[in-house]
N, C-alpha and C positions, 0 to 999 in steps of 0.2 A: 402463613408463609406467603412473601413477596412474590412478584416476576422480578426473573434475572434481570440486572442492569445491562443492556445492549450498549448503549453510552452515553455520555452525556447528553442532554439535549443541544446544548452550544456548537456540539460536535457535526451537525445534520448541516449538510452542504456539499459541496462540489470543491475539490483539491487539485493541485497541478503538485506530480511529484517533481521535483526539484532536483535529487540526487540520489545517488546508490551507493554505498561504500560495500564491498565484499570484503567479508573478515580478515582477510589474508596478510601479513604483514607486508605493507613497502605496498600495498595498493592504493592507486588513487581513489578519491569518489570522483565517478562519472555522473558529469553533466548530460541531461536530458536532452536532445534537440530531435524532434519535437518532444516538450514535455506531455509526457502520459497523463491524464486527468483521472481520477478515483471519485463517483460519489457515494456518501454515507449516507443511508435512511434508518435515521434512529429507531423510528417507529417498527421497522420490520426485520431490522439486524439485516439487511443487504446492503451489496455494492456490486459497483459495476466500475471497471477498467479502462479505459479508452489508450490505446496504444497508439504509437504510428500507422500498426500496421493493423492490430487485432481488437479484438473485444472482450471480456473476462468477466464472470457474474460469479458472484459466491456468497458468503455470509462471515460476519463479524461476531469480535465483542469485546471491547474498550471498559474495563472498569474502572472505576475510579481510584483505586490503590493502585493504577499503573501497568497490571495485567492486560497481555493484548492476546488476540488468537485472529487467523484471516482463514478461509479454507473458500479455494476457488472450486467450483462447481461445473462450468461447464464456458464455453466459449465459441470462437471464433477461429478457426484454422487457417488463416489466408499466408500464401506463397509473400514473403517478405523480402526486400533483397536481405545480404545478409548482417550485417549491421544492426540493422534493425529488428530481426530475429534474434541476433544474440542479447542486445539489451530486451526485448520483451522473456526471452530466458531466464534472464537474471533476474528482473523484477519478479516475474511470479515465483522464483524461487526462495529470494529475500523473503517477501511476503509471507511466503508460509511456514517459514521458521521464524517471523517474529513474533515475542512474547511478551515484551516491555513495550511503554509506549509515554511519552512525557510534551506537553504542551509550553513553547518556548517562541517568545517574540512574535506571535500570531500564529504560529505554525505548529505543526506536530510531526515530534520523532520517534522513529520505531525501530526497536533494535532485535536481534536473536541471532540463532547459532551462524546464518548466513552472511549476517551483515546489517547493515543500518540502510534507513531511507529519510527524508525529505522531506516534507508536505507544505505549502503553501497557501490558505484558501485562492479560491482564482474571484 
C-alpha cells in the first residue's frame, strides 16, 4: 500500500486567487483586489492563505482524477474594514466546499457546493 496522493508535484508553488464565483444564479465572479495568494506544499499536504487582511493555514488534497478537498485549521483574526472581511468570508467558505478541481491555461479551477474559484501561479 502506497501514500495518498497530496498532489501533483507540478502543483507545489505560490498562487494569486484571481476570482470567486458563488453558486447563486445571476451572480457575478468577484474580482480580487488585493488578490489573496494560496501556497501549496506538496510534500506536507499544507497551505497557507494570505488575505488583504488575514492569514489562513490548513491542509489539502488534489488527486489526480480531479477530486479536491481544502480544510482550514487555524488563522489570523484581524479587524478588517468591511469589504474586505466579507470577501475573506467568502473565500474561506468556497474553499471548503470545494471538491473538484481541473488545470486550465496555466491555472487551476476549483469548484463545489459554494461556488468556483480562480488560481493563477504568481
Amino acid at each position: 500500500m502506497g501514500f495518498p496522493t497530496i498532489a501533483p508535484a507540478a502543483l507545489d508553488g505560490v498562487y494569486e486567487i484571481t476570482a470567486i464565483a458563488p453558486p447563486s444564479s445571476g451572480a457575478n465572479t468577484l474580482q480580487l483586489v488585493p488578490a489573496p495568494t494560496v501556497e501549496l506544499d506538496v510534500v506536507t499536504g499544507t497551505l497557507s492563505v494570505d488575505t488583504a487582511c488575514n492569514r489562513h493555514l490548513g491542509s489539502y488534497s488534489l488527486d489526480e482524477d480531479g477530486r479536491a478537498s481544502f480544510t482550514v485549521t487555524g488563522g489570523t483574526v484581524d479587524q478588517c474594514q468591511a469589504e474586505i472581511a466579507a470577501q475573506d468570508e467568502l473565500l474561506l467558505e468556497v474553499l471548503a466546499a470545494i471538491d473538484q478541481w481541473v488545470e486550465s491555461d496555466g491555472g487551476l479551477t476549483f469548484t463545489g457546493a459554494a461556488g468556483s474559484m480562480s488560481w493563477t501561479r504568481s
